[in-house]
C-alpha angles and dihedrals in degrees: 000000000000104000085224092048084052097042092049083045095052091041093055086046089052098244096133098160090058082043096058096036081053087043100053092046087063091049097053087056105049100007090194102057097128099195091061091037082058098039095051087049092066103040080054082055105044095044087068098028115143126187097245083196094062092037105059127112131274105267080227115091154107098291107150091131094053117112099190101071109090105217135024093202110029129174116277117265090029103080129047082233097059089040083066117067089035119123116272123236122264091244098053092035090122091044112124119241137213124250082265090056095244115132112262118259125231100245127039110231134184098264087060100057105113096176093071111066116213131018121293103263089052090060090042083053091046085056104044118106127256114275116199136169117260121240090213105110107234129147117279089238093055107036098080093052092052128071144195112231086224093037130076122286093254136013100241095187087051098058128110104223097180090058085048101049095065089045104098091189097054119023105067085050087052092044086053094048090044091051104040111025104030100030096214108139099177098060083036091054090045090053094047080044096059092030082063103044084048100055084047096246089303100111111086094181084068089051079055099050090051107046075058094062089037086058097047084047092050096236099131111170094048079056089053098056085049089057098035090055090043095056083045085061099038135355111227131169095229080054100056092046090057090048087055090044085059105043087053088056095064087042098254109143105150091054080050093060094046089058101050089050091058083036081061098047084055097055102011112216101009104169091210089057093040090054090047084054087044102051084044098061090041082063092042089057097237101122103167088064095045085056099049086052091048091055082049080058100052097041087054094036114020088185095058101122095187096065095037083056096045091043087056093058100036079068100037087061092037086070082252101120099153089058092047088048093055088054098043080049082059087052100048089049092055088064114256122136109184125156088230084059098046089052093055089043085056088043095056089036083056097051094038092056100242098132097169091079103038106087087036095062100044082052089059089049097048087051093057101033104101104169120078089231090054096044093046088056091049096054092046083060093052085052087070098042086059091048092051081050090051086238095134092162087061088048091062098052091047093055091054097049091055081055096061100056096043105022083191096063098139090185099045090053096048088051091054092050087057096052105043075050078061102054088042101256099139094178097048080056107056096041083047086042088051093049102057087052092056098046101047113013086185106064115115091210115055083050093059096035080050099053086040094061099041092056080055 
C-alpha cells in the first residue's frame, strides 16, 4: 500500500500516533514532501486538540486590575457579580451554592472546574515541549521543512511566517499547530496577521483566528472587532458563541444575551446557542427561564445530557423528586455511570420514598467515586439518609468519614455540631461550629446555628 494512502487512512480513522510514525517515515526519506509534512502537522494537532469554547475560564473571577470590565460597581441584574449575591427564589431556597455564592449547576463543565488553575490552552502550553533553534547550518528556506530526529518537529523561530501566509494549503494546518500544539500565540497571531493582509480582509476564519489569539493575549476588545467583521462576513454559530464568551469576560450579560437572541434569529432553534442562553440565565439567577431554554434543548436534542441534567435538578430542589428521578433515570439509559449520577439517583430514591434503592444507589456511587472531593459529598449524603432513618449514630460516622476525605467540608461540620447539640455535648458543638466558619465564611448556616447557641 502507498505510505501516504496509509497515513490519510489512519488519520481519518483517528489514529493520529500510526499517522505521524507513517508520516515521518515519508519524510526521512524525501525531507521536503510537503502533503505529509502537512498531514503529520495536523495529527500532531488533533492528538492534543482541546475545545477552546468549553475550556475557558469561568467569567467569574478576581479581575480589579482589568481594564476591560466597564464598570466596578454596576446596576443589579446587569452584571454576573451583582447576580450573585441576589435572593434566591422561595422555590430553590435549599438549593446548595457554590463557594461564590452562585446556585450549583446541574452539570459540572469544564469552566467550572476550580481545581485546575488556568484555561485550558495555558495548561496545554505548560505541557508542550521545548523548541529550540538548531545549531546545524542549513539554508532559511530549508530548515523548516527539515527536521532532527531528537529535535522538535519544526523549527518554529526558522519559519518564515510571511511565505507561509499566502500559502492556502498550508497555512490554516500551521495556525492550528502553532496554536494548539505549540502553544505559541505570537508567532500564531503574526501567521493569522499575514494570512489576513494577503487575502485582502475577505477571509472571516482568519478574524476568527485571530480574535483567538486576541483572547489568550487579554486583549479583549481588539478580539471583539475581529469577531464583530467576521459576523458581518458570515454569520456563523461558533462566531456568535465567541462574541457571547467575550462579552461575559468584561461582565455584559445582558449584551450576551442580546447577542444570542439575534444568534438565534440567524439559526432558529440551534441547540449549541440555546445552551449558551441557558447557561446565561442559570448565572443570572432566573431559573425558571434556564429551564425553559433547556426543554427547548431536549425537544430539539433528546440525547443532550446537560438539560436533562439540569432539568433533573430544576425539579429535586422544586420539592418535585419523582420527576428528577425520571430524568436522572434518562440519563442513566444513555449510558453514563458516573458516581455523581448515582448520588442524585439515591437522593431522588430517598425523597420519593423508594428506599429500597436508595442505599443501593449511593453504593454504587461510593464504588465509582475515585477522587477524595466526590466521595466526601457522597458520604454526607449518606449522613442524611441515617438521620431520616433516625440512626444518628450513623450519621455521625458518616459525617466523619466525609471529613476525612475533604477535611474542609463546611456542611459537614455544621451537621456534626447539630448533632453532638443533640446528644448534649455543648463543647464538641461550638469548635465543630468554628470550624465550619473558618472554613467557608460564606456559609448561611453556621452563622445562624452560631447566634442560636449563644442566646442559649
Amino acid at each position: 500500500m502507498d505510505p501516504m494512502y496509509l497515513a490519510l487512512s489512519l488519520f481519518r480513522r483517528r489514529r493520529y500516533d500510526k499517522c505521524i510514525e507513517v508520516c515521518s517515515s515519508i519524510l526521512d526519506k524525501q525531507p521536503l514532501d510537503q502533503a505529509a509534512w502537512c498531514l503529520k502537522m495536523r495529527a500532531l494537532t488533533q492528538r492534543v486538540y482541546v475545545d477552546d469554547l468549553e475550556s475557558e475560564e469561568s467569567a467569574i473571577q478576581d479581575d480589579f486590575l482589568d481594564s476591560n470590565v466597564v464598570a466596578t460597581a454596576p446596576r443589579p441584574g446587569t452584571s454576573l457579580r451583582t447576580s450573585v449575591t441576589a435572593a434566591p427564589t422561595k422555590s430553590l431556597g435549599a438549593r446548595p451554592r457554590t463557594s461564590t455564592g452562585r446556585p450549583i449547576s446541574g452539570m459540572v463543565r469544564t469552566s467550572m472546574q476550580s481545581s485546575r488553575t488556568g484555561s485550558g490552552l495555558e495548561r496545554l502550553r505548560a505541557s508542550r515541549g521545548t523548541t529550540g533553534q538548531s545549531a546545524r547550518a542549513i539554508r532559511l528556506g530549508t530548515a523548516a521543512m527539515l527536521t532532527q530526529k531528537d529535535g522538535p518537529f519544526i523549527q518554529v523561530s526558522r519559519l518564515n511566517l510571511s511565505k507561509y501566509s499566502k500559502n492556502k494549503a498550508l497555512n490554516k494546518s500551521l495556525f492550528e499547530y502553532l496554536f494548539y500544539h505549540e502553544g505559541d500565540v505570537r508567532n500564531a497571531m503574526e501567521l493569522a496577521v499575514s494570512a489576513t493582509q494577503s487575502c485582502e480582509f475577505k477571509d472571516w476564519w482568519w478574524k476568527i483566528q485571530l480574535a483567538k489569539c486576541y483572547i489568550a493575549l487579554n486583549l479583549i476588545r481588539d478580539a471583539e472587532q475581529q469577531v464583530k467583521s467576521a459576523l458581518k462576513q458570515h454569520p456563523h454559530v461558533e462566531s456568535y458563541i465567541r462574541l457571547v464568551r467575550i462579552y461575559l469576560k468584561i461582565d455584559q450579560p445582558l449584551t450576551a444575551t442580546e447577542t444570542c437572541k439575534q444568534a438565534l434569529e440567524k439559526f432558529p432553534q440551534d441547540v449549541s446557542i440555546m445552551t449558551e442562553l441557558a447557561r446565561l440565565t442559570e448565572a443570572l439567577n432566573e431559573p425558571q427561564a434556564s429551564v425553559k431554554y433547556y426543554r427547548s434543548i431536549v425537544i430539539e436534542d433528546a440525547t443532550n445530557t446537560e438539560a436533562i441534567a439540569c432539568i433533573g435538578m430544576y425539579h429535586f430542589y422544586n420539592n418535585q423528586p419523582e420527576l428528577a428521578l425520571r430524568y436522572y433515570r434518562r440519563v442513566l439509559a444513555m449510558g453514563a455511570h458516573s458516581a455523581e449520577l448515582y448520588n442524585n439517583l439515591g437522593l431522588c430514591c430517598l425523597y420519593s420514598q423508594q428506599l429500597d434503592l436508595t442505599l443501593a444507589c449511593f453504593q454504587r456511587a461510593l464504588d465509582l467515586a475515585t477522587d477524595s472531593l466526590i466521595k466526601a459529598d457522597v458520604w454526607y449524603n449518606l449522613s442524611y439518609v441515617a438521620i431520616a432513618a433516625g440512626d444518628i449514630a450513623l450519621a455521625i460516622q458518616c459525617l466523619s468519614l466525609c471529613l476525612c476525605a475533604d477535611s474542609s467540608h463546611s456542611s459537614a461540620f455544621n451537621n456534626l455540631a447539630v448533632l453532638y447539640h443533640k446528644n448534649g455535648r455543648t463543647h464538641l458543638t461550638k469548635a465543630y461550629l468554628e470550624s465550619a466558619r473558618g472554613h467557608q465564611p460564606t456559609l448561611p448556616e453556621p452563622v445562624y446555628n452560631s447566634d442560636i447557641l449563644q442566646k442559649m
